[in-house]
N, C-alpha and C positions, 0 to 999 in steps of 0.2 A: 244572842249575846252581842250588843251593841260593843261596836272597838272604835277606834281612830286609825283610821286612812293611814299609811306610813309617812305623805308627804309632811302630815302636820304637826311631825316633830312630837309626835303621843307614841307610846310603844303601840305594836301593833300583835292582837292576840284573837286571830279567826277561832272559829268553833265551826267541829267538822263533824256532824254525823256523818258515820258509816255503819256497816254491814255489819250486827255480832256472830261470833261463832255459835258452835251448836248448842253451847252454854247458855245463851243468850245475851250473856254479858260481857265476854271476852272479844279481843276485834277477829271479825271473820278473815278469812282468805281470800279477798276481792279483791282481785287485779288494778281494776280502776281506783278501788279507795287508797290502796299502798301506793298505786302512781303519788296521788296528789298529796298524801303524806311524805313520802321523800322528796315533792319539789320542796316543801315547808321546812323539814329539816336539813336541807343542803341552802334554803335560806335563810337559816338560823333565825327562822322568825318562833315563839313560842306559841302553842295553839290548842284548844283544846278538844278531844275526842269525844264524843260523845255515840255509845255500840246502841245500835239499832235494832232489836227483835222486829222483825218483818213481821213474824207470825203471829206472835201474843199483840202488836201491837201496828197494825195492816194500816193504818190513818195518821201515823205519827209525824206524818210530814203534809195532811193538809191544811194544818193555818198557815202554816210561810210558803210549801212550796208544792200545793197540789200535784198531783199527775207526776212529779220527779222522778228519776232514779237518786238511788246513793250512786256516789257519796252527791252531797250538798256543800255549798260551802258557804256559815254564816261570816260576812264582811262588813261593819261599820251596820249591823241589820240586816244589810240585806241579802237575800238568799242568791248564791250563783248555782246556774246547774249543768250539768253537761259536764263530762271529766276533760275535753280538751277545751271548752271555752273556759272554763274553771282554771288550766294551766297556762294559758293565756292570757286572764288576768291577771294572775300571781305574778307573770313575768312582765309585764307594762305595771304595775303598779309597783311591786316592791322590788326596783330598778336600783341600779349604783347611782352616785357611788355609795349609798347607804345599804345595798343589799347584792349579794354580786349576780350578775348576769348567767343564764342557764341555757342560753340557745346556743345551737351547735353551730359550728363556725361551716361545717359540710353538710351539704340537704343531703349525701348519701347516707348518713348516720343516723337520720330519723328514718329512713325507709327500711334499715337492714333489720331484716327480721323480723318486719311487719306480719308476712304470712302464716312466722311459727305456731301464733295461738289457737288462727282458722285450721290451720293442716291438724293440728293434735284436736282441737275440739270435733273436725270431723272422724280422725284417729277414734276416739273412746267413745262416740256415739254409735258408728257402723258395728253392726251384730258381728261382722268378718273385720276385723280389723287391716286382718294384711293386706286388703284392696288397698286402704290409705296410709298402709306404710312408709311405702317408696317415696310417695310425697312430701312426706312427714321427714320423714330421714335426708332428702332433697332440699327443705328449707333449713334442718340444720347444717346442710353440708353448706349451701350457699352463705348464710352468716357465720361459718366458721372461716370461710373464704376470705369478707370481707374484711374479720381480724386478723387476719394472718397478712393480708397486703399493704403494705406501709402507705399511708396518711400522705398528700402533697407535702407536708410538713418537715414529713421525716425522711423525704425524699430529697428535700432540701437541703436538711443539714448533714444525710449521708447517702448519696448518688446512686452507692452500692448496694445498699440496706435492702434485704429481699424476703427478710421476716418481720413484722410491724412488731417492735419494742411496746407499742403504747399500753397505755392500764385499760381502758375504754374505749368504749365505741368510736369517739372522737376526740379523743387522745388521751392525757393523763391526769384530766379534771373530770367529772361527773357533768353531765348536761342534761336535757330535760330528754333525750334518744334515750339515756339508761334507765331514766324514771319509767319511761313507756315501755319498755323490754323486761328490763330487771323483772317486775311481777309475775311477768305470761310465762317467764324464761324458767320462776322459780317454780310455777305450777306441773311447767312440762316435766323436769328435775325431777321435784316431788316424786311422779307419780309415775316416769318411763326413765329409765338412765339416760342418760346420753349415749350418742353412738361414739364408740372409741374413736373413729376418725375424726372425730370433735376436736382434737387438740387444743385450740385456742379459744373454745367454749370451756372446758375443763381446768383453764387459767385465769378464763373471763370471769365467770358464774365466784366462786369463792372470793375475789379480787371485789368484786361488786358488795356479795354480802357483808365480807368486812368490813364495810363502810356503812 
């Protein structure tokens, strides 16, 4: 689907194969694909979806972008691929002040909770699970740590402050740290509770989907 670049004053409407459900036509539950879908919607740019049967349909991506994974992303024609080089054009291209800015003001914001989705994918693959329990329960205590500790920010404006008020990761705007979390966060949810000592995951997780 041929668009116009955001700079040139043309609206701007990607098209975005992804993953379908088991339906074949519904969007599947792919981490990566709902990454790049919420950076699109927190950039109020409009786009269109296009669900992918892998199965019935194994080739459907080699005239533009052989060898790819989903998601893909079509831009003015051209194919991007890679779900982080993908979110790094979206954020150098449709920039302010036309489109608002999604990078996290703190590099500790993209790294918290980076480990969650490895600890649980090796969680549900081990035939003994509770070998990779403790792990697993270990990376959500660590990123419930990190929301629970108030932000430079908030330290700022109250000295005292010793439970972090904020909505998010990196504070009370969505950045591209919850695009990359949100997905893996919602699969782990899905599928294992959270541990009660979660506190500030248990305020995080619903705070997020509302949006």
């Amino acid at each position: 689907v041929p668009i116009a670049p955001a700079s040139s004053g043309s609206s701007c409407h990607p098209d975005i194969p992804g993953y379908a459900s088991v339906d074949g036509e519904t969007i599947g539950h792919c981490p990566f694909c709902q990454r790049v879908f919420m950076v699109l919607l927190l950039k109020g740019v409009p786009f269109t979806l296009t669900t992918v049967d892998t199965k019935r349909s194994p080739d459907v991506l080699k005239d533009f972008a052989p060898g790819a994974q989903l998601p893909v992303l079509l831009y003015d024609g051209e194919p991007k691929t890679d779900t982080i080089k993908i979110e790094e054009f979206l954020e150098e291209t449709l920039n302010p002040p036309e489109y608002p800015s999604l990078a996290p003001k703190y590099e500790e914001s993209t790294l918290a909770g980076n480990d969650i989705f490895h600890r649980f994918s090796a969680y549900i693959k081990n035939p003994i699970p509770a070998q990779d329990e403790s792990e697993r329960e270990g990376a959500l205590r660590k990123l419930d740590q990190y929301l629970n500790n108030p932000l430079p920010y908030e330290q700022v404006r109250d000295p005292e402050l010793v439970i972090s008020r904020r909505r998010f990761l990196d504070g009370d705007q969505m950045t591209l740290a919850d695009c990359n979390l949100l997905p893996k966060l919602n699969i782990v949810n899905c599928n294992t509770l959270l541990p009660q000592m979660s506190n500030a995951l248990n305020v995080f997780s619903p705070e997020l989907n509302r949006r």
